[in-house]
Every structure is written in structure tokens, then in C-alpha cells.
Backbone as a chain_set.jsonl record, in Angstrom:
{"seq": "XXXXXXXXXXXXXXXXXXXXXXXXXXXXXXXXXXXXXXXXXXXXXXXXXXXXXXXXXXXXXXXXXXXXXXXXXXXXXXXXXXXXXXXXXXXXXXXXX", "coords": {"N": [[15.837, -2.997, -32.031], [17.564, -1.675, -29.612], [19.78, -3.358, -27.023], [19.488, -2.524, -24.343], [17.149, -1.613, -24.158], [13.983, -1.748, -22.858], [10.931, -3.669, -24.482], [7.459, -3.023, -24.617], [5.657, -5.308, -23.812], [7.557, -6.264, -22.384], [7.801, -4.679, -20.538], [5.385, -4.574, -19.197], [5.08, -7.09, -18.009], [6.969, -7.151, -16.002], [5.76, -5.007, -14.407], [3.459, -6.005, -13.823], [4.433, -8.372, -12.333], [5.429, -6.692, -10.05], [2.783, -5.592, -9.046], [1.571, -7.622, -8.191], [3.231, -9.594, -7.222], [5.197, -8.638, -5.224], [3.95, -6.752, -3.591], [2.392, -9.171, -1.498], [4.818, -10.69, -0.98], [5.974, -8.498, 0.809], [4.004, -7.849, 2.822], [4.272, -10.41, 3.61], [7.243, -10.167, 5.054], [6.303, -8.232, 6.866], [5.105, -9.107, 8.613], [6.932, -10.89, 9.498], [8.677, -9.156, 10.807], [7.248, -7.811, 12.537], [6.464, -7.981, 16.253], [3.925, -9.123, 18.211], [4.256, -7.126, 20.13], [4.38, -5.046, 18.875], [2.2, -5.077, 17.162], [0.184, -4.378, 18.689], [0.836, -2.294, 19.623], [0.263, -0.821, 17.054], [-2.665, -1.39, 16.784], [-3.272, 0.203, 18.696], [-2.788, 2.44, 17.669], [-4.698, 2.817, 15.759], [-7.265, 2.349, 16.754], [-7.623, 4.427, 18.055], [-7.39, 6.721, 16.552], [-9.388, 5.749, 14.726], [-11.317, 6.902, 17.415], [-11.141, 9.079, 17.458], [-12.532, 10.508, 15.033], [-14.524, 9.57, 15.206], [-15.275, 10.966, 17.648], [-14.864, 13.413, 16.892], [-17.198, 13.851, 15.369], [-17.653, 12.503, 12.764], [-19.694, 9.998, 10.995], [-20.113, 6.364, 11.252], [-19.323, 4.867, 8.722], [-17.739, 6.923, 7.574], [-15.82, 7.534, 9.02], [-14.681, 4.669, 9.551], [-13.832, 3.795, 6.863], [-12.069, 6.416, 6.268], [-10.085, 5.005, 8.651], [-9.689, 3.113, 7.525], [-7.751, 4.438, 5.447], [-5.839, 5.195, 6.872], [-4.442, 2.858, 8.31], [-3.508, 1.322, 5.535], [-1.576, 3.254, 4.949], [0.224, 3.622, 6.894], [1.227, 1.552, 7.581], [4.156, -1.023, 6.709], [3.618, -2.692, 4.842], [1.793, -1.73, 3.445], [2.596, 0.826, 2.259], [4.38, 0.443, 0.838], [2.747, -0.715, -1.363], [1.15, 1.227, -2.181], [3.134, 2.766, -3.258], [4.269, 0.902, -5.714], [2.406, 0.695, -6.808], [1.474, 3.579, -7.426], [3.76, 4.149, -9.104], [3.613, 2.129, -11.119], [1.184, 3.079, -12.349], [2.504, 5.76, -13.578], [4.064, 4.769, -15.696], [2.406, 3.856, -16.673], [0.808, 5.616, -17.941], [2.664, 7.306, -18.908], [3.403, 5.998, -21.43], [1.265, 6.518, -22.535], [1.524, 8.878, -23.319]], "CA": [[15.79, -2.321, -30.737], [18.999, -1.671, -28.717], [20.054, -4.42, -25.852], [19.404, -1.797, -23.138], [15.476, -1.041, -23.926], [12.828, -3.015, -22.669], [9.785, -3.221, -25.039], [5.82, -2.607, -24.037], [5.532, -6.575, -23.259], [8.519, -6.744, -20.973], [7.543, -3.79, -19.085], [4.024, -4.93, -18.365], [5.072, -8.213, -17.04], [7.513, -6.531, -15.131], [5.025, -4.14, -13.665], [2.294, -7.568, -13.3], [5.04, -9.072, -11.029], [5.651, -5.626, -8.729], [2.05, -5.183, -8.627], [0.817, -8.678, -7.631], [3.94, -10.164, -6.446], [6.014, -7.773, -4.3], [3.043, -6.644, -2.091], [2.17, -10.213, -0.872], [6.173, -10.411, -0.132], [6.223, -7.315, 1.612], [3.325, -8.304, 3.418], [4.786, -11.819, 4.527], [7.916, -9.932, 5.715], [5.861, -7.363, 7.439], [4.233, -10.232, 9.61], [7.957, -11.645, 10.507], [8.841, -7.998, 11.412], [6.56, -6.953, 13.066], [6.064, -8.836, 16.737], [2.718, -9.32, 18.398], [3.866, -5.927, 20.698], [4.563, -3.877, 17.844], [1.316, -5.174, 16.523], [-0.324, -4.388, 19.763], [0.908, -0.499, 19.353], [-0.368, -0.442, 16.169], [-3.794, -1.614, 17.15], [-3.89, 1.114, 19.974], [-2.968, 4.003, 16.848], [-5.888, 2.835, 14.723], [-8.235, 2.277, 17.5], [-7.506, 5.751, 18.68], [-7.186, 7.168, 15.492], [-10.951, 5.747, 14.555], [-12.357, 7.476, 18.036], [-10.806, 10.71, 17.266], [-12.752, 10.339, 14.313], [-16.069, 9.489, 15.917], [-15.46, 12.159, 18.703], [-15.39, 14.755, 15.852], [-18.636, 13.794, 14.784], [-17.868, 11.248, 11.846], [-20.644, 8.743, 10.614], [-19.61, 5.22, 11.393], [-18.612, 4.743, 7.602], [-16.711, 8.332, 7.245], [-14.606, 7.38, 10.083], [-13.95, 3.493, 8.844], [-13.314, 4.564, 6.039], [-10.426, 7.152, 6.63], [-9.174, 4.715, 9.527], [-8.36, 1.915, 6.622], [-6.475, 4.807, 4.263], [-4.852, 5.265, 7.942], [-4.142, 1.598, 7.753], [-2.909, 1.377, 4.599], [-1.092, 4.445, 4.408], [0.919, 3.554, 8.246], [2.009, 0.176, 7.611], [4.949, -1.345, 5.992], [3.466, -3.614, 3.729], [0.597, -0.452, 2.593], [3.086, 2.174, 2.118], [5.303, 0.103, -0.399], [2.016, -1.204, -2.271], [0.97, 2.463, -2.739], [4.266, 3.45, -3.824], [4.91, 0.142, -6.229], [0.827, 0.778, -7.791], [1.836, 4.77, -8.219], [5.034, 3.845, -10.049], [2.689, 1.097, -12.206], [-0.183, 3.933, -12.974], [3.463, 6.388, -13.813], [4.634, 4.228, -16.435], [0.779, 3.725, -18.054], [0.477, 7.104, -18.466], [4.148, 8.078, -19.846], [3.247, 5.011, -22.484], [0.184, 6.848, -23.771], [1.984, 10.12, -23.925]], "C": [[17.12, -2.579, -30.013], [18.817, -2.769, -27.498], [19.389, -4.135, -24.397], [17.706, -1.796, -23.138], [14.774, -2.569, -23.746], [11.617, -2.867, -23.728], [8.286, -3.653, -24.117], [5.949, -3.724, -23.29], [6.135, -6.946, -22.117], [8.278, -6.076, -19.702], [6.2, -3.901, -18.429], [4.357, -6.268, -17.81], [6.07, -7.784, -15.941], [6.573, -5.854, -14.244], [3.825, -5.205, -12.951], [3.018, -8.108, -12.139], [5.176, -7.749, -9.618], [4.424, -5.252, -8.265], [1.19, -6.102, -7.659], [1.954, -9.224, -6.437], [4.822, -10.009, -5.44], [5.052, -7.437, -2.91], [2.907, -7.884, -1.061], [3.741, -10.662, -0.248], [6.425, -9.436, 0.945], [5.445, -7.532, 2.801], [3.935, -9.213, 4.347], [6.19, -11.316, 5.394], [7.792, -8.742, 6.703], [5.678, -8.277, 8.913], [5.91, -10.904, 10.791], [8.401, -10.409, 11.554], [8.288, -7.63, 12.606], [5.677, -7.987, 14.471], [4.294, -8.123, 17.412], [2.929, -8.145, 19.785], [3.965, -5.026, 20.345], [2.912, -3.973, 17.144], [0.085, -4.804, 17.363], [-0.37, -2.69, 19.889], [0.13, -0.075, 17.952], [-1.57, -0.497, 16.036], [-4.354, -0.671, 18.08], [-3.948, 2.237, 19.039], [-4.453, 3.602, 16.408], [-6.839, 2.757, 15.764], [-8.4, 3.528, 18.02], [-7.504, 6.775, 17.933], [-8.663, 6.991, 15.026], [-11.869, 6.743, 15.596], [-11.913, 8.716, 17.927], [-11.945, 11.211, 16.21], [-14.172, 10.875, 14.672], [-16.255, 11.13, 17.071], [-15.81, 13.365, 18.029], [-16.802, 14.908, 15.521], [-18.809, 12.928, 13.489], [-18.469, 10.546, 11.796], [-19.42, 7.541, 10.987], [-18.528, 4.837, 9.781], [-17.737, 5.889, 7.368], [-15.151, 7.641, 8.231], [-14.019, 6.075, 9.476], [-12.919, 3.562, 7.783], [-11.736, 5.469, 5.635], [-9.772, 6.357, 7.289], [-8.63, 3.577, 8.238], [-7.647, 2.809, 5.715], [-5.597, 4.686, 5.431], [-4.312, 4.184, 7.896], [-2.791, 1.546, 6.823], [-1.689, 2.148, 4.639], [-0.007, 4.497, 6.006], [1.346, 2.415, 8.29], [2.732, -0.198, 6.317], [4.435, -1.708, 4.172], [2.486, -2.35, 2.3], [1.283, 0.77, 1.974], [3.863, 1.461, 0.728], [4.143, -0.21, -1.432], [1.222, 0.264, -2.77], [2.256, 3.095, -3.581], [4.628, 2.577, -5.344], [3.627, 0.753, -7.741], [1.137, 2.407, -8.425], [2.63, 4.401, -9.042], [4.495, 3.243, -11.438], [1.688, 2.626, -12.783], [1.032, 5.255, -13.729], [3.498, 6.33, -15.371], [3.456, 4.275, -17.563], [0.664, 4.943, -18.351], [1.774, 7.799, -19.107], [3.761, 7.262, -21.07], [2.147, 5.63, -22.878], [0.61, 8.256, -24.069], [2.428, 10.236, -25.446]], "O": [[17.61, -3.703, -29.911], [17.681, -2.982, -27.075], [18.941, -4.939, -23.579], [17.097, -1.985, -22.085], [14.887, -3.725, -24.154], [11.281, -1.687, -23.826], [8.195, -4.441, -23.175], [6.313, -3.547, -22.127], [5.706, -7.606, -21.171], [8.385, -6.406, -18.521], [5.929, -3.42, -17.329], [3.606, -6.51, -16.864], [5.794, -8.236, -14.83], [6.664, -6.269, -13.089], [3.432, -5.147, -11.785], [2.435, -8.316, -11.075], [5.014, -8.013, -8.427], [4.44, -4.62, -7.209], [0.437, -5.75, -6.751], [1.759, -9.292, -5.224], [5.25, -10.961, -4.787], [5.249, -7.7, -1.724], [3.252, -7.709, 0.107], [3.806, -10.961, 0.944], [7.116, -9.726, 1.922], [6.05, -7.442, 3.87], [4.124, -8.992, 5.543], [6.385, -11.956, 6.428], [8.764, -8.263, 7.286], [6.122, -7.998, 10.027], [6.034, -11.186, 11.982], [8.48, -10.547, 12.775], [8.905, -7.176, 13.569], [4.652, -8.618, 14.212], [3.734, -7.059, 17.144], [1.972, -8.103, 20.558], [3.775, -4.014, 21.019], [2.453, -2.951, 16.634], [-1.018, -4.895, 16.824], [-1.353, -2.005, 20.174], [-0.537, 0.958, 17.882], [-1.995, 0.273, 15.174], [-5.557, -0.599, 18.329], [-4.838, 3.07, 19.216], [-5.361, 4.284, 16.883], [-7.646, 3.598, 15.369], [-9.51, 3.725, 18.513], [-7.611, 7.867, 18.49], [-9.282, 8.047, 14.901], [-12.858, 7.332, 15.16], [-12.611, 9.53, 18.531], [-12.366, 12.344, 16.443], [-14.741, 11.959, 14.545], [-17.127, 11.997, 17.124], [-16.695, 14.163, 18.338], [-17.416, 15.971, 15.43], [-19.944, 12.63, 13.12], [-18.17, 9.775, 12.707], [-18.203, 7.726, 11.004], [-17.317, 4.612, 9.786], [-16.73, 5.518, 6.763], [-13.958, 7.441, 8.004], [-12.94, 6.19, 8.894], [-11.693, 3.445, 7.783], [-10.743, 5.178, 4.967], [-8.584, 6.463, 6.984], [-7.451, 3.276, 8.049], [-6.817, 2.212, 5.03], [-4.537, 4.1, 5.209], [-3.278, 4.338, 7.245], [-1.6, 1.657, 7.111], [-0.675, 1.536, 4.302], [0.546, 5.585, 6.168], [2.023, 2.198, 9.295], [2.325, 0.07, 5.186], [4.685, -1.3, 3.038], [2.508, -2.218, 1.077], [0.677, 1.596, 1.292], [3.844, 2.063, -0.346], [4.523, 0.035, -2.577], [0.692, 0.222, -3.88], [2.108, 3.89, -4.509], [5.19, 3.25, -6.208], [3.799, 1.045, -8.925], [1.083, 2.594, -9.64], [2.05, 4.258, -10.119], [4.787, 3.666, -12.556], [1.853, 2.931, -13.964], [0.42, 5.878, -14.597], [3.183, 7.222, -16.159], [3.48, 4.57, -18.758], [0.249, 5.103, -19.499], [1.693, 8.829, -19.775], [3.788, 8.018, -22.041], [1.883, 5.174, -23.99], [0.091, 8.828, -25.028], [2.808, 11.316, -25.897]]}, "num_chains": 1, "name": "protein.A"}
């Protein structure tokens, strides 16, 4: 095998460390980032973002529900761990092609 290629083994521990170990980084530098009045705005979207929810007419769980993809899917640490896990589910599926 050439110098340049990684084989199967290397690229799953590679992908084991970006999937486990990058989020919980990202995370911990989310927390330094991010002070307790930025965290204070972000508590007023999702709280406001859930009763929009409810006001529509959403079940208690429908609305939860959507407000943690909102969550997820609006914060630092959630946006890179969706992006790192697509990239990971990318790679598994080019490898069974």
C-alpha cells in the first residue's frame, strides 16, 4: 500500500476519535465561549421557540422534541457533532460501495 493511503483500521480509529473525542472538546470550548449572557439569550430562543410550538397546537412531546433538534442543531458544540457524525456515516457508506 502506498505511504499516502490510510487503510480500513486507521480510518476507523480516526473516525472513533472525531466521533467520541472532538464533540466533548467542542463542547468544553463551547462552555468557555459562551458567557452566562450569551447563555441567557440562548435560553430565551429555546424557551420561545418551545411556546411557539405549543401555541400552534403541539403535544407536549411534539414540541420537546423539535425544541432539542432546535438545540442541537443552534449550538456550537451540536452543529459540529452533526457535521463530524455525517462525515463518519459518509465514509461508512463510500467503504461498502
Amino acid at each position: 500500500m502506498p505511504e499516502n493511503q490510510v487503510d480500513a483500521e486507521q480510518m476507523k480509529e480516526i473516525f472513533k476519535v472525531i466521533k467520541e473525542d472532538v464533540p466533548e472538546l467542542l463542547d468544553r470550548i463551547t462552555k468557555i465561549l459562551y458567557n452566562s449572557a450569551e447563555a441567557e439569550k440562548f435560553g430565551v430562543s429555546v424557551a420561545t421557540f418551545y411556546k411557539a410550538l405549543k401555541d400552534a397546537g403541539m403535544t407536549n412531546e411534539q414540541a420537546f422534541e423539535l425544541t432539542r433538534k432546535f438545540m442541537d442543531n443552534t449550538s456550537l458544540g451540536g452543529m459540529l457533532k452533526n457535521m463530524v457524525g455525517g462525515a463518519a456515516q459518509g465514509a461508512a457508506s463510500a467503504r461498502k460501495e
